[in-house]
C-alpha positions as CSV (number, residue, x, y, z in Angstrom):
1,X,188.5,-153.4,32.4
2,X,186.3,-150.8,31.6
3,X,188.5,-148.3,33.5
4,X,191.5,-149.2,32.1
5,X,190.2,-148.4,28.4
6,X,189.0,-145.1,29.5
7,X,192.5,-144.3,31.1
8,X,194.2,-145.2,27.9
9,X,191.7,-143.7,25.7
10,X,192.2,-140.0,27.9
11,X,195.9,-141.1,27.7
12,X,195.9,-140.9,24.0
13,X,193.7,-137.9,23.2
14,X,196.0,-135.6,25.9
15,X,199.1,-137.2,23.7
16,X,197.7,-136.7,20.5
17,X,196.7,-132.8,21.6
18,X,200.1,-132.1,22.8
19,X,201.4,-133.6,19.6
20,X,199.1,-131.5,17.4
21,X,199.6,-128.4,19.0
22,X,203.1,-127.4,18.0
23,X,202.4,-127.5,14.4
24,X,204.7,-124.5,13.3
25,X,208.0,-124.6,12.0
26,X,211.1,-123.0,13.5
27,X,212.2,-120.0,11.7
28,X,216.5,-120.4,10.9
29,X,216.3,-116.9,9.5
30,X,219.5,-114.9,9.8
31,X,220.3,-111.4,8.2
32,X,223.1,-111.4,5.9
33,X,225.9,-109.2,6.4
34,X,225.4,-107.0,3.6
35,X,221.9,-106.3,5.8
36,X,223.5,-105.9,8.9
37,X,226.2,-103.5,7.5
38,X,223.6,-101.4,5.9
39,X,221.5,-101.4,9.2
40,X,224.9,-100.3,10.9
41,X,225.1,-97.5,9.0
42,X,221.8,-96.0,9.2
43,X,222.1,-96.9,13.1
44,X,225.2,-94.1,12.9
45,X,223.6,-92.1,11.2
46,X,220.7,-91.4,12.9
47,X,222.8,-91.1,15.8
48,X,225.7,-88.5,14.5
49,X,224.9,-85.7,16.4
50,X,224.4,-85.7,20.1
51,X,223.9,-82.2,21.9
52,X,224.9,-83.3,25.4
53,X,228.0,-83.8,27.1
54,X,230.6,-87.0,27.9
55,X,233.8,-86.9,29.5
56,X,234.9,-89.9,27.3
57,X,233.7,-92.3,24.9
58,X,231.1,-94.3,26.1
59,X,229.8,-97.6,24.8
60,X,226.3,-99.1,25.4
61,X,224.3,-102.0,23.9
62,X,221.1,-101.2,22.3
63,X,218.5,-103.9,21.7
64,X,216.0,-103.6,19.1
65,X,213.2,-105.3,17.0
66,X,211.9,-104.6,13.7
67,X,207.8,-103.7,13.3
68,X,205.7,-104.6,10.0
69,X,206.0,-100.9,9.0
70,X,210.0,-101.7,8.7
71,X,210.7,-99.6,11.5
72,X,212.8,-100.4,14.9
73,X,211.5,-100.2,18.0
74,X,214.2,-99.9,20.8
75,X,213.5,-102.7,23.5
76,X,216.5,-101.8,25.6
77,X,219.6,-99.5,25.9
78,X,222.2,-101.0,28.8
79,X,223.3,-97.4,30.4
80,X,223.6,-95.9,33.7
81,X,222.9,-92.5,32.2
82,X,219.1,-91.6,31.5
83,X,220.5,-88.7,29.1
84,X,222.2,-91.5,26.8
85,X,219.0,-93.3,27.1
86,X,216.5,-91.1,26.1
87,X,219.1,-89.7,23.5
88,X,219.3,-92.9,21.7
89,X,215.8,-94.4,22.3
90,X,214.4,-90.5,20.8
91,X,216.7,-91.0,17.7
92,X,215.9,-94.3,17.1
93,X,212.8,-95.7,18.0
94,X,210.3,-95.5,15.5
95,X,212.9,-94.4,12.8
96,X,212.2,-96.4,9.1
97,X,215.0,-98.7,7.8
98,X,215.5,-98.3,3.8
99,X,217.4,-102.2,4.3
100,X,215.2,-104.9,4.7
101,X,215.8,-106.4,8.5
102,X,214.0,-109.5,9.4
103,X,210.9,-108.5,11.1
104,X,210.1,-109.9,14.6
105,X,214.1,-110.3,15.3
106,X,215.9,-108.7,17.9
107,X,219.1,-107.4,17.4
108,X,221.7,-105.8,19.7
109,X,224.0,-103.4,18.5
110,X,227.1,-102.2,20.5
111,X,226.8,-98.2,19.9
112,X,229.4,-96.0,21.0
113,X,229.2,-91.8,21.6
114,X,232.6,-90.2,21.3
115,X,233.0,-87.1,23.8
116,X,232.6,-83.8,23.1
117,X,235.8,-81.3,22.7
């Protein structure tokens, strides 16, 4: 009997600790359009001017956080071409926003370079 109180009294303590331990709440925050427009538009224009040449227009997928400082940090840029990624992740990484992003979100952003005449 003796055994069979300790078993139930270890059973509750691990079930009370695994019921404690997620104490947070789930963020539900999204950016609002007028953000994500903004944020578009400062994407574009940090990225208006590329010195290297494309055959046609090319279009990669750029994935990106937001630091405390309000400034994006480029996690990921889906292209075959190294001189599209290091263009991109040079222009953008570390560059301030002037909107106000949700920090800690990632965001992926279809960008696409037009080729040079």
């Amino acid at each position: 009997m003796k055994t069979f109180k300790t078993m139930v009294l270890a059973a509750a303590i691990i079930c009370g600790t695994a019921l404690n331990a997620n104490t947070t709440e789930p963020t539900s925050k999204t950016t609002s359009a007028a953000v994500k427009t903004a944020m578009k538009k400062e994407l574009a224009s940090h990225l208006e001017r590329h010195d290297f040449k494309l055959d046609k227009k090319t279009t990669v997928m750029v994935s990106f956080t937001v630091n405390e400082d309000n400034e994006m940090v480029v996690i990921s840029v889906d292209s075959e071409d190294t001189s599209i990624k290091k263009f991109i992740q040079g222009r953008l990484n570390y560059q301030k926003f002037e909107t106000t992003p949700i920090v800690g979100q990632t965001y992926h952003v279809p960008v696409t370079l037009e080729g040079n005449q």
